[in-house]
C-alpha positions in Angstrom: 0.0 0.0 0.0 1.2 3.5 -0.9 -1.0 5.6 1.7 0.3 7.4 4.0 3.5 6.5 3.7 6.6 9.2 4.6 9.4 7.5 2.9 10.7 8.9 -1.0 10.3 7.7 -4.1 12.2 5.5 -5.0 11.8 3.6 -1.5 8.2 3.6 -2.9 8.7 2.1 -5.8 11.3 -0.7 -4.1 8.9 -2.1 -1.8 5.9 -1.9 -4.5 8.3 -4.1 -6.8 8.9 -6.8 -4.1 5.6 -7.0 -3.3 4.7 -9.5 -5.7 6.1 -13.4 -5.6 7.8 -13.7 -8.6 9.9 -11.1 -7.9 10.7 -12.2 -4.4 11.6 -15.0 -5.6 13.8 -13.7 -8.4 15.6 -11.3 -5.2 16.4 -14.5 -3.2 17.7 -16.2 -6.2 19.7 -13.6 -7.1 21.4 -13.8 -3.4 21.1 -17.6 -3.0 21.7 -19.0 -6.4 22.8 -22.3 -5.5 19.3 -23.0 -4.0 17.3 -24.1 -6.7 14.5 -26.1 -4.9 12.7 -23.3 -3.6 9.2 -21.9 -5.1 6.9 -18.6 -4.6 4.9 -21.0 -2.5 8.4 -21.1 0.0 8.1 -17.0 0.7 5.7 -14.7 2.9 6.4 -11.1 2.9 6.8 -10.0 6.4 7.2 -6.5 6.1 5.7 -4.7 8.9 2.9 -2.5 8.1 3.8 0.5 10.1 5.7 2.9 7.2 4.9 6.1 9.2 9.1 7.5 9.4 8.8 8.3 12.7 8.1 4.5 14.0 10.7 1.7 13.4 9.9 -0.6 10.2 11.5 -2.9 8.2 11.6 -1.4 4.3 11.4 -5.0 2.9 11.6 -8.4 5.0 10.6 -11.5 3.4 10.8 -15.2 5.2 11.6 -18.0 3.0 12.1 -21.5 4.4 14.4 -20.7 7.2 15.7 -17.7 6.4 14.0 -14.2 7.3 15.9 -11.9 5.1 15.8 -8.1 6.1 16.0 -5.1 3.3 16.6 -1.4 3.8 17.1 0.3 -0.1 18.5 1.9 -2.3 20.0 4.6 0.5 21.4 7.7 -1.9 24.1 8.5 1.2 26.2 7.0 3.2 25.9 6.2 7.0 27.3 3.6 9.1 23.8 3.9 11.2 22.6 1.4 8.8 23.5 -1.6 10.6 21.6 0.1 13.5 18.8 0.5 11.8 18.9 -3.2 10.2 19.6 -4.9 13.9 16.5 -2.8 15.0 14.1 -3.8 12.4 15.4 -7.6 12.4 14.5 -7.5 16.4 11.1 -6.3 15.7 10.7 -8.9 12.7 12.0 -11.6 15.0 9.6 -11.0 17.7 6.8 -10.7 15.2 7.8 -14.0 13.7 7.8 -15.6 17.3 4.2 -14.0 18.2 2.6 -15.4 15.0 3.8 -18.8 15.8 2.5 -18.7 19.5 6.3 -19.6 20.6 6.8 -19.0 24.5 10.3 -18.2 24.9 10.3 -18.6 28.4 9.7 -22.5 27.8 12.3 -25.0 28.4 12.0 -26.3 25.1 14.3 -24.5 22.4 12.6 -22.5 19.7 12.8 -22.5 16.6 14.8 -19.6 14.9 15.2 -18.6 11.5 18.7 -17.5 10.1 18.5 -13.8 9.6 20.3 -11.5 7.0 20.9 -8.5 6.6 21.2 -6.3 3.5 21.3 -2.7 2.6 21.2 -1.9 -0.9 22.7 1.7 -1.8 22.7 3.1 -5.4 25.5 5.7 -4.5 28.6 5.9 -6.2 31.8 5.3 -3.6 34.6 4.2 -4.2 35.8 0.8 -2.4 32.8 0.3 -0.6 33.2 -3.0 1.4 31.1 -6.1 1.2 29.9 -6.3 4.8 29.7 -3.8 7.5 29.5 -5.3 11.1 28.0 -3.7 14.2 31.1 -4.7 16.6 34.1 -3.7 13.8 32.1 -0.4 13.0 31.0 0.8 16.7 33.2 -1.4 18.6 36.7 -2.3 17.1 37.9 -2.5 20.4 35.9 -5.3 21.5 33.6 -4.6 24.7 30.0 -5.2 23.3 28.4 -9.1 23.7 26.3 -8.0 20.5 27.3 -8.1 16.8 25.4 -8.3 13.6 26.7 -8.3 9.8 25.2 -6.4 7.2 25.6 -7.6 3.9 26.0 -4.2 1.3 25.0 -4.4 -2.1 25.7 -1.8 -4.7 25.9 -0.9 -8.5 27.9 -3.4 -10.2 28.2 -2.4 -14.4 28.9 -6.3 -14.7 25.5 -7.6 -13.6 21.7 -7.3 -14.8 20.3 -9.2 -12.3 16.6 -8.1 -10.7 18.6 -6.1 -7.9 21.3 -4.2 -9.9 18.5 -3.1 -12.1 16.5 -1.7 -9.2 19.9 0.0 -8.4 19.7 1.4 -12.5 16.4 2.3 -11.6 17.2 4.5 -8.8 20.2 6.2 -11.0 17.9 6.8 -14.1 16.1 8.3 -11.4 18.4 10.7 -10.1 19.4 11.8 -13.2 16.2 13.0 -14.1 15.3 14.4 -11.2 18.5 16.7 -11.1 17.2 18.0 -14.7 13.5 18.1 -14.5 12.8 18.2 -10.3 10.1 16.5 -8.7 7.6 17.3 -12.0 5.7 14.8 -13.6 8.3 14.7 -16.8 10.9 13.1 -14.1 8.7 10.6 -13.6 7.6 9.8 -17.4 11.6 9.8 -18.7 12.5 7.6 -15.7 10.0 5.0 -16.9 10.5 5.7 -20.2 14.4 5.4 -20.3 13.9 2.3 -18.1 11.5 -0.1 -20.4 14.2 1.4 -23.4 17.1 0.1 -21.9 15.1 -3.2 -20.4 15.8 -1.5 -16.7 12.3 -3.7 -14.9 11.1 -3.2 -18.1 8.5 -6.3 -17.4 7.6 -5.1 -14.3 7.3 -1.2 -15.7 5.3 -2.2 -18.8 3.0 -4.6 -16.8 2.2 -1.6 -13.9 2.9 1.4 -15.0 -0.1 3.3 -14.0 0.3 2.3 -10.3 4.2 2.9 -10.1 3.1 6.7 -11.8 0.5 6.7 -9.1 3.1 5.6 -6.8 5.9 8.4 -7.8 3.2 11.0 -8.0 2.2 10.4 -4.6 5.4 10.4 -3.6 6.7 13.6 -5.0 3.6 15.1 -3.4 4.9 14.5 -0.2 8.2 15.3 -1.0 6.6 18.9 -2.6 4.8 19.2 0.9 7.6 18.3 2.8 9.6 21.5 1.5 6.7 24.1 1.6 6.7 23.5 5.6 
C-alpha cells in the first residue's frame, strides 16, 4: 500500500516491486543461487505495516524456508547507522515472527529460529565500498560489546543485470532525471520511459505502469509538501 506513507520515491517504488512473488523470488535467487529447490509457495512477505518514518519498520523483509531476510534500499548517502537501523528492524521482525507462531520463549523447550540476513542496498557511487559492515568492527573495534550483527552491502555493479542491480539502475535513471527536470511529472515519465528502453524492470514497468506513476506522484507530493513546511 502506498497511503500514508513518509518514505521517497524510489523507496516507494522498491517495496511496491517486491511485493509480488515472482519477484521475491527472483531477489532470493539472485542472493542464493545455489538453492534451486525453492518456489513462490516457500516466501511470505513480512514487512511490517507501520511505514509512518517516525516508527521503526522494516523497508522489505521477506521469510523463505528458514531464512528471514531483512532489506533497507537503495539509500542515496552514506551512514554507518545502517547496521543500527537493520539490527532494529530484524529484532522487531523476530519477535513478530515468534508472536505469530504462538512460541513461548520462556519454555524449556528451544525454539525454533530462522537465520537472519541482513542487507542494505545503496545506489550511490563510492569508491571501495566494502562487502559487509559489522555492528562490533564499526561501533566497537575494540571489542567490549556481547552484540554483533553483519550487514551484507550491495551496490551498482556495471557487470550484472540481475533483478537487484536493475533496481539500483532504476534509482540512477532516477536521479538523473530528477537533477534536470525536479520532482515534475516529466521526471517521472523519462524515468519509466528510459527504463523499459534500456530493459531497466522493463516487465515489471510495462505490466504496472499506472500504479508505479500513481506511486511516484504520490510520492513527490509529499516530497513537494515536505519543503513548503
Amino acid at each position: 500500500a502506498v497511503a500514508k506513507s513518509k518514505r521517497n520515491t524510489k523507496d516507494s517504488v522498491f517495496t511496491h516491486l517486491f511485493s509480488f512473488p515472482e519477484y521475491q523470488l527472483e531477489l532470493y535467487k539472485t542472493l542464493h543461487p545455489d538453492d534451486k529447490d525453492v518456489s513462490e509457495a516457500d516466501i511470505k512477505t513480512i514487512t511490517r505495516d507501520c511505514v509512518v518514518a517516525t516508527h521503526e519498520h522494516n523497508d522489505l523483509g521477506i521469510l523463505i524456508k528458514d531464512r528471514l531476510m531483512v532489506f533497507v534500499e537503495a539509500q542515496s548517502s552514506w551512514s554507518p547507522n545502517i547496521v543500527l537501523r537493520l539490527l532494529s528492524y530484524a529484532v522487531q521482525s523476530l519477535m513478530d515472527y515468534f508472536r505469530e507462531r504462538d512460541v513461548y520463549l520462556f519454555s524449556s523447550t528451544k525454539a525454533e529460529c530462522p537465520r537472519i540476513e541482513l542487507y542494505a542496498i545503496f545506489s550511490l557511487e563510492r569508491e571501495n565500498m566494502p562487502e559487509t559492515l559489522s555492528l562490533c568492527g564499526e561501533f566497537f573495534p575494540d571489542g567490549g560489546c556481547d552484540l554483533d550483527a553483519t550487514v551484507h552491502l550491495i551496490h551498482y555493479d556495471e557487470n550484472k543485470s540481475n533483478i537487484v542491480q536493475q533496481y539500483i539502475m532504476f534509482c540512477r535513471v532516477f536521479n538523473d532525471q530528477l537533477k534536470q527536470y525536479g520532482y515534475t511529472p516529466q521526471t517521472i515519465r523519462e524515468t519509466l520511459r528510459i527504463c523499459r528502453d534500456q530493459n531497466i524492470l522493463a516487465e515489471y514497468i510495462k505490466k504496472l505502469e499506472g500504479e508505479i506513476m500513481d506511486i511516484m506522484t504520490y510520492m513527490f507530493d509529499e516530497e513537494n509538501n515536505k519543503r513548503l513546511f
